[in-house]
C-alpha positions, 0 to 999 in steps of 0.5 A: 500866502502865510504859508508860502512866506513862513516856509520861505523864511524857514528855508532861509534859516535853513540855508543860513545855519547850514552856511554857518555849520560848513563855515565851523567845519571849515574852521575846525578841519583848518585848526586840526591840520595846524595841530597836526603840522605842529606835531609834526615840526616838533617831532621832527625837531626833537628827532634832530635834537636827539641825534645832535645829543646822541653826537655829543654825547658819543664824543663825550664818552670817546674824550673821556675815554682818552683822558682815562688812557692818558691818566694811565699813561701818566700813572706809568710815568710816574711809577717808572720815574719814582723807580728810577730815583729810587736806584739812582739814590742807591748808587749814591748812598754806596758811592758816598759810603765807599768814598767817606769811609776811608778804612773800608777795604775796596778793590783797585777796580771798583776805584777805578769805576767810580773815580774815573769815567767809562767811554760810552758804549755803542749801542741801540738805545732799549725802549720800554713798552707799555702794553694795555687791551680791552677785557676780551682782547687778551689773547692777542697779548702773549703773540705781541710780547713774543714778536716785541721781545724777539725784537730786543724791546723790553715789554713789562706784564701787559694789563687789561683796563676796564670802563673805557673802550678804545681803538687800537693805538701806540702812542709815543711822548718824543719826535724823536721816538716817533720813527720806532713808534711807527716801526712797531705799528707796522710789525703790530698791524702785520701779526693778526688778521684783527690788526689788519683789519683795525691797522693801529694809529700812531698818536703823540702824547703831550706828557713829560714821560722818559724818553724811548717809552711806548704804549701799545692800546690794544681794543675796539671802540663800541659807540653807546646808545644815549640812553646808555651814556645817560645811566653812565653819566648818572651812576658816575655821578653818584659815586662821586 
């Protein structure tokens, strides 16, 4: 009769720790999955922060891009004004000279151009033509100089500009230059296989420049990897 209780009550015990060890297996396996879907919810979390970074970032390396191009733009401008000062200051030190100094023997002719005002004459107005490309787009420079200069635009040394990547684009500084703007995009957009693949886009600047001035960007914008801007970022930072 002993024997019966004492193995009735080791059968208890039995099925008590066995309870108790299913109820601690319960648990663990419930704290595992939740381990799990937090691994999970923060993986995917940090894959979309990543994408949002990798967008931002790529819309920062294109804004800087264009800021680069408009300091270009904006160097061009002031060169080809401080030139244009440079001449006009030469006309009048030679006019003041000639009218001051009345014993210097000048011609009737040459009187009568500076004292007495020329009737305009008609003709089409010149734009000048600023031409940029990316380093592996020279070649499709020389044709564009060509087919501009046929079409009477003056077109300084085009130049090629490193560090920034852009699409193709003309851009013009006056509402009233935008209808030649458009003229040379599609004379531009025409000439190429490239061009009628990547059409140029006719964008206004916001600069003071003279008027019936145009810049041509010729290019192809490549969107770098995060990792990529990161070391950018960086090296540009040192420099500073």
């Amino acid at each position: 009769m002993k024997d019966a209780t004492k193995n009735i009550e080791l059968l208890d015990r039995f099925m008590a720790n066995e309870k108790k060890s299913k109820l601690w297996t319960v648990i663990n396996i419930s704290i595992f999955c939740l381990l799990g879907l937090s691994i999970f919810f923060l993986a995917y979390e940090l894959k979309k922060s990543n994408a949002e970074l990798d967008k931002a970032l790529a819309q920062l390396d294109k804004n800087n891009a264009s800021l680069q191009q408009d300091s270009i733009s904006l160097t061009k401008t002031v060169t080809k004004t401080e030139g244009n000062y440079d001449s006009l200051k030469k006309v009048l030190d030679t006019v003041l000279m000639v009218l001051k100094n009345k014993s210097l023997p000048v011609s009737s002719n040459i009187k009568n151009v500076i004292t007495h005002e020329r009737p305009p004459e008609n003709r089409d107005p010149v734009y000048t033509v600023f031409m940029q490309c990316m380093p592996g787009f020279e070649r499709l420079m020389p044709p564009l100089v060509k087919d501009l200069k046929a079409k009477k635009y003056k077109v300084p040394k085009w130049e090629v500009v490193e560090k920034i990547a852009f699409d193709p684009a003309i851009k013009y500084f006056y509402e009233e230059d935008a209808g030649e703007a458009k003229k040379i995009a599609a004379l531009i957009n025409g000439s190429d296989a490239f061009f009628r693949k990547n059409p140029v886009k006719v964008q206004k600047l916001n600069l003071k420049a003279p008027k019936r001035q145009i810049e041509i960007w010729v290019g192809e914008y490549q969107r770098k990897d995060v990792q990529q801007l990161i070391q950018q970022t960086a090296t540009d930072t040192k420099r500073k």
